[in-house]
N, C-alpha and C positions, 0 to 999 in steps of 0.2 A: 759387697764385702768379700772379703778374702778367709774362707771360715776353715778351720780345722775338726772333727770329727773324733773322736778317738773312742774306738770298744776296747774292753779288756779281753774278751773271747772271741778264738778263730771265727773269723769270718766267713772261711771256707767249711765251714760246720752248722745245722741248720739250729734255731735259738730263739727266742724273742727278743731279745738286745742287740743282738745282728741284725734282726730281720725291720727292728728299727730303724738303726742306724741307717742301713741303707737305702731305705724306704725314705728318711728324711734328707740323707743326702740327694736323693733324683730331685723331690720336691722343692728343695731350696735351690737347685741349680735350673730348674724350670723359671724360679720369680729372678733369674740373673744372676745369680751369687755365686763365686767362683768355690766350688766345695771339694775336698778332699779327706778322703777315710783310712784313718790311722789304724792297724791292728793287727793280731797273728792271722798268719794263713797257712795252714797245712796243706800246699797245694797251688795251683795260678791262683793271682785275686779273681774275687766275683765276677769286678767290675774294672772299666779301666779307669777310675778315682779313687783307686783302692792303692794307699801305700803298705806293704805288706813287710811287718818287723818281727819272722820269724817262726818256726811251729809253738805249737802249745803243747800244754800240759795238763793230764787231767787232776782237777783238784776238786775233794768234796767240798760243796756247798750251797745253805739253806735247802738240806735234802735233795742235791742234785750232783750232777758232776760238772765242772764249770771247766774250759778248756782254754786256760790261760798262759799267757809266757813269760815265767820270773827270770832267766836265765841274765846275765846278762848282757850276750848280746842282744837281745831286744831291744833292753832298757838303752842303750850305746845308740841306736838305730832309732828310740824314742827321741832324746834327747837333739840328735844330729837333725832329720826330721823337723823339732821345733826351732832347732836354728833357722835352718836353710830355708824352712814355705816359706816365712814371715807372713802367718797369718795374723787378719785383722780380730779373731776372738777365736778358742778354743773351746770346743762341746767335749767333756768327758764325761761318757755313760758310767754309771758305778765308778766314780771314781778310786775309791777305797778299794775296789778289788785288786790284789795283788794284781803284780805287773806292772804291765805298761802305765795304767790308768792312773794308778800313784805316782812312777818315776815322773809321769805329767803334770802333777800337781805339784810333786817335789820340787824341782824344778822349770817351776813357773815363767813363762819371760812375758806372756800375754794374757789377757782380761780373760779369765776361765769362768766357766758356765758350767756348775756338776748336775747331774740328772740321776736319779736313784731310780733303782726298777723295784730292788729287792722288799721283800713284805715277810712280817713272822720274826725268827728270829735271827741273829748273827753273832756267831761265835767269834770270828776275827773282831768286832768292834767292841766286844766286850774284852778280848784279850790285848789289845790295838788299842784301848779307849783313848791314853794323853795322847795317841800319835794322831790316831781319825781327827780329836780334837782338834791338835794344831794345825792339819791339815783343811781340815773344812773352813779355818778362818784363811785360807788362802784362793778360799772360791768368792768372786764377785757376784755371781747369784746362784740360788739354786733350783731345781726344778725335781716334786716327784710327781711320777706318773698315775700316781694314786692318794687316796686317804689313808692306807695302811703302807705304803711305801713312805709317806712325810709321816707316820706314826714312829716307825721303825728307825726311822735318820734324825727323829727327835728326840726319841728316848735314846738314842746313843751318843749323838753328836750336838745337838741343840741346835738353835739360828731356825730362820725362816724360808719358808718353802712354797712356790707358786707349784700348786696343784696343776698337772694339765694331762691330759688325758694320749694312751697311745694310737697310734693312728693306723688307716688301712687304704692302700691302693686303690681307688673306683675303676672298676672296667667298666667304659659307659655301654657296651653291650648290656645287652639283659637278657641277665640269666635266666631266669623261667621259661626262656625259649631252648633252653638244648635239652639234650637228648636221654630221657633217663634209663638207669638200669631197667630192664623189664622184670627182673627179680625184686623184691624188696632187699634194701643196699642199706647198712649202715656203716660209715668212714669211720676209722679212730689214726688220728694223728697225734703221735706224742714222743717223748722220750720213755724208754721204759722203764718205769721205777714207780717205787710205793706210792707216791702221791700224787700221779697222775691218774690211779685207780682203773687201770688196764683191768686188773684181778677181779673187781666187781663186776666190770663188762663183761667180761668171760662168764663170770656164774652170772649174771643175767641172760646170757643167751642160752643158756638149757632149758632157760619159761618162756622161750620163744619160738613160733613155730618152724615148722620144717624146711619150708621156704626161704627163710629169712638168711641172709647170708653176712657175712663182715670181713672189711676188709680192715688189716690191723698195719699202717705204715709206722715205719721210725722202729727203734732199737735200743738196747739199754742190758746193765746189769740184771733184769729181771726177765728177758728173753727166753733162755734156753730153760730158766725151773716152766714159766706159762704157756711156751709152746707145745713139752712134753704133758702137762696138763691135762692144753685142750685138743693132743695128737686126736681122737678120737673124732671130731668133729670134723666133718668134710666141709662143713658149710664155711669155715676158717681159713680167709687165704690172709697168709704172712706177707708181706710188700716187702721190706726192709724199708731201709732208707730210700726216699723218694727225693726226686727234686720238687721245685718250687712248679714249676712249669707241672711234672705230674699232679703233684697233690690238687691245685687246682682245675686240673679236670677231672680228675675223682669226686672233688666237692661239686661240680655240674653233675656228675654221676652217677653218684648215691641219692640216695630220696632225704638221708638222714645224715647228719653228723653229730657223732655222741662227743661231751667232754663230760669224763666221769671222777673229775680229779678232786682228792682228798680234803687241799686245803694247799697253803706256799705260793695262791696266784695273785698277784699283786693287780693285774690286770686282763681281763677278758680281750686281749687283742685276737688269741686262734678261732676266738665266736664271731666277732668282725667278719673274718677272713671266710667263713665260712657263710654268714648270711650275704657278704656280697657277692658269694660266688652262685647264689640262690641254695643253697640247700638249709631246710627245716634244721632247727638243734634244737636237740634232747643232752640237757648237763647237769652237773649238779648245781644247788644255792649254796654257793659259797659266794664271800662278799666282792671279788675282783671278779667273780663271773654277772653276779644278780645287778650288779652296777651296770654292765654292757647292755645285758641282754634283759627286757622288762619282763617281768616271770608271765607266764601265758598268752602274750603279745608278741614278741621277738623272739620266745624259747619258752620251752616247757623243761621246769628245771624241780628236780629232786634233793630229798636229801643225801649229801655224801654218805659214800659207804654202807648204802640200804641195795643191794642187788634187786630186790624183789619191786620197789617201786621205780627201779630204774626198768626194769623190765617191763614193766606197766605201761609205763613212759612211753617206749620206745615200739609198745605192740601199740598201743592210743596213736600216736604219729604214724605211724607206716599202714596202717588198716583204714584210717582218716585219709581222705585224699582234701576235701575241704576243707580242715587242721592245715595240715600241711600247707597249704595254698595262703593261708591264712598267714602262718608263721613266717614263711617264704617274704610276702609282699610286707608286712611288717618289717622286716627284718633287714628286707629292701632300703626300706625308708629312713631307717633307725643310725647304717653304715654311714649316710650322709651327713651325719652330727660329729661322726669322727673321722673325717678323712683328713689323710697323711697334705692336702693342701690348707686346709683350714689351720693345721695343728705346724707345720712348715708358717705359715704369717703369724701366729703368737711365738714360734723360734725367734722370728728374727724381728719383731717388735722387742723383745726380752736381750738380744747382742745388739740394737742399735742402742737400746737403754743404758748398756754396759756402756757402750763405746762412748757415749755423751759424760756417762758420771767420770768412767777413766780420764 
């Protein structure tokens, strides 16, 4: 099959809907299938199957900043794009997000497949309702990533939705052979902002001991009030923005990787990404996390927004070297029920299905 791809947010920007998108495109083009990735790039593409229709824009949403391209020449560059592949079925992630991802649905000419990430609430489809409406009867299937993401595109838009889970890369190395910090190492990957719960990790690490170090990557509107904060702390090294290629060897690095996020995660893919890489996580129970990760089996997980039992948490893991070991090889085993090939052969059982009823 000749498949199209389309994200609403720069690709060239780090994401969970990127980092799907292009995770499923390697995977679909490993089972033969000629795949191409539609979307903004502030910058070269990632990859060379990356058609790239322009910078972005940052825009709030579902408590985040989403970096999408309304302008339109994008939309011009979408359109043109859907002329010329002449693909045999169209994937658009979030389709409803402004941009591109709409102008693709507006302007339909091939069997489209929508895919919802988003979980909580959304202000554009409540304001958008008759349009998300008419729009969603222009998708031939649909797919959310979760039970709270088909909650969210139900209560706003209606119609039915094949639940499928997001997926993670397998390195068939194995991790539990490299090389750990010699300090006690706890990662936090994230964008910086409220509900990623950076702020509880911080005040967690004043009930931890002296030793104990962290390393804080990614960036965000909540950077410069947390870093002045926790200026006082040596033990605090700020990364900024990493690549892909870094963060993953940090995750070999650290003993620990915390997710101490609020609530707004529709799916636990950065816990994936993190026990394949071997290292122990300590997050909170929130339901897109406690789904991934099985609470004391795969992850030792707290409740959101308690500093003091995340601290707990995270002095229990890192003092435990058995725990750890423990979580590690679980956790091991647990990546194999989601990986981005398993989750790539229900894609494309789901677009030959299209292409039969088409």
């Amino acid at each position: 099959m000749r498949i199209g791809l389309i994200c609403p947010y720069s690709l060239t920007l780090p994401g969970g809907v990127q980092g799907q998108v292009l995770s499923l495109a390697r995977a679909l083009r490993l089972r033969g299938h000629d795949v191409r990735v539609l979307g903004p790039c502030d910058g070269p593409p990632p990859d060379p199957g990356v058609t790239p229709l322009g910078d972005s824009l940052p825009a709030a949403a579902n408590g985040s900043v989403a970096p999408i391209a309304p302008d339109p020449s994008a939309q011009l560059r979408m359109i043109r794009a859907l002329r010329d592949e002449r693909f045999d079925v169209v994937n658009v992630h979030e389709p409803f997000a402004p941009g591109v991802a709409q102008t693709a649905v507006v302007f339909k000419s091939q069997p489209l497949v929508g895919t919802f990430h988003a979980a909580g609430e959304s202000a554009a489809y409540r304001w958008l309702n008759p349009v998300v409406r008419w729009m969603s009867r222009r998708l031939d299937a649909r797919i959310a990533v979760s039970e709270e993401a088909r909650a969210m595109a139900v209560t706003a838009v209606g119609g039915d939705y094949e639940v499928l889970f997001n997926g993670v890369e397998l390195d068939e190395s194995d991790p539990t052979g490299s090389m750990r910090a010699s300090a006690p190492t706890v990662l936090f990957v994230a964008r910086h902002e409220e509900r990623k719960g950076l702020a509880v990790l911080l005040e967690a690490m004043t009930e931890l001991p002296p030793d104990v170090r962290l390393w804080v990557a990614g960036e965000g509107p909540e950077t410069a009030r947390l870093r002045t904060r926790a200026a006082g702390d040596p033990r605090i090294e700020w990364l900024g923005r990493i690549s892909d290629v870094e963060k993953v060897e940090r995750l070999r690095t650290a003993q620990v990787f915390c997710a101490p996020s609020l609530g707004g995660e529709s799916f636990g893919v950065v816990l994936l990404e993190a026990m394949a890489a071997g290292a122990a996580v300590v997050a909170t129970e929130i339901p897109g996390y406690a789904r991934v990760a099985r609470p004391d089996r795969d992850a030792v997980l707290v409740p959101p927004g308690d500093p003091m039992a995340l601290a707990r948490a995270l002095r229990e893991v890192l003092a435990d070297e058995g725990l750890r070991s423990s979580l590690v090889a679980s956790g091991r085993v647990r990546t194999g029920e989601f990986s981005m090939e398993r989750l790539a052969g229900h894609y494309e059982a789901i677009f030959e299905r299209v292409l039969r009823r088409r």
